[in-house]
N, C-alpha and C positions, 0 to 999 in steps of 0.2 A: 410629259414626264414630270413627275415630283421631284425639289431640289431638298427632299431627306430620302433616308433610307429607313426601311420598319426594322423595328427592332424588336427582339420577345424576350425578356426575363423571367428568372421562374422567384417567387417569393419562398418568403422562410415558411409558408404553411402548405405549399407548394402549387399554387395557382399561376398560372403561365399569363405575363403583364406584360403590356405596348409601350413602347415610347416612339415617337419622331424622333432622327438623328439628323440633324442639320450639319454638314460638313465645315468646316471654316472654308470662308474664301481665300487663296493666295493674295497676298498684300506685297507691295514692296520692299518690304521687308522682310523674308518670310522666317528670320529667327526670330523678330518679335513676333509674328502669329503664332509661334509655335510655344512661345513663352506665357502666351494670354491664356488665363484661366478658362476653361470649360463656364456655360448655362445650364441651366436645368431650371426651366420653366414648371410652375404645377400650378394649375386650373382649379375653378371655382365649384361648388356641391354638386350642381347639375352638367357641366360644361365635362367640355373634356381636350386632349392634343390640340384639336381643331383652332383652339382658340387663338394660338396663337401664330395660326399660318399666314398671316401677315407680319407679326414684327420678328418673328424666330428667321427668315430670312433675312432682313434688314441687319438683324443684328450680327448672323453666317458673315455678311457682306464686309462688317466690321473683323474677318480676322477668328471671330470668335465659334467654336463647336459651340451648336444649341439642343440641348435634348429636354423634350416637348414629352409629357407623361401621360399618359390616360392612366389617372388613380383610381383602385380596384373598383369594379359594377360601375365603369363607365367605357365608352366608347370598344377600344377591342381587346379591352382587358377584360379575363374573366369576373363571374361574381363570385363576392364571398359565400363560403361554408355557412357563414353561421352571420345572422344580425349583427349581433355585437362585435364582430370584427369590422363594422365601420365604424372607426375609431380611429382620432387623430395619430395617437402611438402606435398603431398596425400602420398606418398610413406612413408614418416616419420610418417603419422599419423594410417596409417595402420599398422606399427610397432610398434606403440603405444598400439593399438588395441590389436594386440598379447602379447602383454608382463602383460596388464592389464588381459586379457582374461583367462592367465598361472597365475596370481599369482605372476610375475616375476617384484621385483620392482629397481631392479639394476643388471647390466648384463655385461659381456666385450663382444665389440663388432669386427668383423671379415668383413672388408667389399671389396669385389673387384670391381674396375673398378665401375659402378653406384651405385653398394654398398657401396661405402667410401664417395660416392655425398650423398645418404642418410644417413649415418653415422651422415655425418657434419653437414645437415642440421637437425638432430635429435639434434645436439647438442644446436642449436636453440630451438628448438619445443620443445624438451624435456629432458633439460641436465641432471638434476638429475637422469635419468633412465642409462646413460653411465659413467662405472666404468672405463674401458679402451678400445681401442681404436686401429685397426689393419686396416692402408688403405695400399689396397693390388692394387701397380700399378695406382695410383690416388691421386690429390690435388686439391688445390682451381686452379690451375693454368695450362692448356692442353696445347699437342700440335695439332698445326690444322692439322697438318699432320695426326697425328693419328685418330682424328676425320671426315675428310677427307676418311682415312681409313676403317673408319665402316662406315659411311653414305655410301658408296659404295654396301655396300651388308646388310646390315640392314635392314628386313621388305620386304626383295623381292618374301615372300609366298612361296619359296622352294618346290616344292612338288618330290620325288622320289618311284621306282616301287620296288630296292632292295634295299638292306644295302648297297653293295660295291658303288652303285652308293654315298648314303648319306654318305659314307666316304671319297669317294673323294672330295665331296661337302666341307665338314669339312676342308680337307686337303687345298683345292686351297684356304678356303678363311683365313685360318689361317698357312700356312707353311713357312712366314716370320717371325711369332712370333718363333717357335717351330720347328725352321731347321730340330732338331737331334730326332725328335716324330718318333717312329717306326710304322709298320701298327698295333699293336697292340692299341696303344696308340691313332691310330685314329677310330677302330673302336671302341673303347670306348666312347670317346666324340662323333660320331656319335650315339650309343645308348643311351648318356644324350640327346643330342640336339632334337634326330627325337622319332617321336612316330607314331603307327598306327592309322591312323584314322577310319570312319565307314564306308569308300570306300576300303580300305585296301592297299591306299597310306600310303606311309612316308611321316609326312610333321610334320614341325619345332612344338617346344613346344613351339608357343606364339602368340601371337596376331600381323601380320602386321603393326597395326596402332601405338606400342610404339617408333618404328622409327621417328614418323612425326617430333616429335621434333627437332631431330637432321636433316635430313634432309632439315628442313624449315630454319634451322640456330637460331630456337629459342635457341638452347642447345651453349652458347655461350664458347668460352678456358677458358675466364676469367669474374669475375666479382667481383664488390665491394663486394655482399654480400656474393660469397662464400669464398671470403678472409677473410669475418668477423667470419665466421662460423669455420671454417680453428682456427684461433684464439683461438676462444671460444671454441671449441674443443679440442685445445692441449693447453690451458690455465689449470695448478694445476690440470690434469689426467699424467697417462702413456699411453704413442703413439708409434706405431712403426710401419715404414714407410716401407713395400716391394717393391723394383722395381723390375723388368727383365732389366737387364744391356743391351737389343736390342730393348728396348720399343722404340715405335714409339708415344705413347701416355703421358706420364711421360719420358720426358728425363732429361737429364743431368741438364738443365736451370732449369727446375722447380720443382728436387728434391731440388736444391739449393737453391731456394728461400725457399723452404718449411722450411730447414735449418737456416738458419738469421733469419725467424721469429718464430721460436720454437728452440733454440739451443740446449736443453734435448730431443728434438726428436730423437726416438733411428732407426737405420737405418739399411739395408740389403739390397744387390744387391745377383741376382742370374744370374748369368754366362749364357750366350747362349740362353739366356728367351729372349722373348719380351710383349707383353702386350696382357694376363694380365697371373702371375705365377700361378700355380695350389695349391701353399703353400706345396705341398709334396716333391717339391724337398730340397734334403740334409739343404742346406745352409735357406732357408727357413724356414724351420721346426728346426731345430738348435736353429733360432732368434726368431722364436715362441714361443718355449718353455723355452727358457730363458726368456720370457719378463713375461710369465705368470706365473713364479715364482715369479715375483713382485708381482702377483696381486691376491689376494687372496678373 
């Protein structure tokens, strides 16, 4: 048995969207669990819920509700109407969606890689709903390198006949992030990424067309507004920035800027990562759960 429950939301353009719901565990206390703010994890371009069925229970285990999103043309969420609705601000408002949908009027939020884009620009859309705040591998400020990176294999419809095949798949387009991944460790992420379809292919959990962006160069490294968001986001919350110390995507330059302009941003590198961490390694998980003793 699964220790979440599925959940379906309908969005504001009305496309029916999944989340994982991770129950909080009973703690010894159970007026402080009840007092602990809600999660709400969101996943990275390609990724999706999956991603975080290892530490969304971990963190249950802490007391806390986790809800785990598949963001639209991913996993069992339907796809968009229309291209241009893969866009970080549909994405933030379909967040909204859910959180209104659950009941859920303030939440700390967990976000990786497009997850931390939608984060910021929620802090936009809809600041009063984020308590705090976890960009995992992600700022107002890219490297085009790493961008460069996924535009290369983002959206190229994937389809495979077995597993081993889809794990090598996993492996070649991610074994610069994640040198030291064992094959265990890829066929796991190969069982988040791929799914059977009604041919009895393997092929990717998500929609081809949320690439376009990035690949058309809409999706730019930097820009004024996500600097402002950036801001207003870690303006009077608690933030805490994870890098992979081999990101290609978040390097050195623009953990630092993120730095100068938020100097209470609290920070974590994780050793021998590149982009984007899983949050379960050691040093991750450590600065996690300190940060969420702040936030209650």
């Amino acid at each position: 048995m699964s220790d979440y429950k599925d959940v379906y939301f309908t969005s504001k353009d009305g496309l029916r969207l999944y989340a994982r719901d991770y129950a909080a565990h009973t703690v010894a206390n159970a007026a402080a669990a009840t007092a602990k703010l809600p999660i709400i994890c969101i996943h990275g371009l390609t990724r999706n819920s999956a991603d975080f069925n290892e530490l969304a229970p971990l963190l249950a285990q802490q007391g806390r509700r986790v809800i785990a999103v598949d963001v639209r043309g991913r996993g069992r969420s339907q796809h968009a109407h229309k291209t241009a609705h893969y866009h970080p601000w549909v994405y933030a408002n379909d967040v909204v969606s859910l959180a209104e949908q659950l009941g859920i009027r303030r939440a700390v939020f967990i976000g990786t890689s497009m997850g931390g884009l939608i984060t910021m620009t929620l802090a936009i859309r809809k600041s009063s709903l984020i308590a705090a705040a976890v960009l995992n591998d992600v700022g107002p400020m890219l490297s085009q390198k790493g961008l460069d990176r996924i535009a290369g294999y983002a959206g190229d419809g994937m389809h495979c006949t077995t597993w081993e095949q889809a794990r090598h798949y996993i492996q070649r387009i991610n074994q610069s992030a994640f040198p030291n991944n064992t094959d265990q460790e890829w066929d796991k992420w190969a069982h988040r990424a791929f799914a059977e379809n009604a041919q009895g292919e393997l092929e990717l959990q998500y929609d081809p067309l949320i690439a376009t962006p990035l690949k058309t160069g809409k999706l730019k490294a930097t820009s004024w507004l996500a600097r402002w968001a950036f801001k207003r986001l870690s303006k009077n919350r608690p933030c805490l920035l994870v890098r992979g110390a081999i990101s290609d995507l978040l390097e050195v330059e623009q953990a630092n800027y993120m730095k100068q302009v938020c100097p209470q941003l609290q920070y974590v590198e994780v050793p021998q990562v590149g982009h984007a961490p899983m949050l379960t390694e050691v040093e991750a998980l450590q600065a996690l759960q300190k940060f969420l003793q702040q936030v209650e």
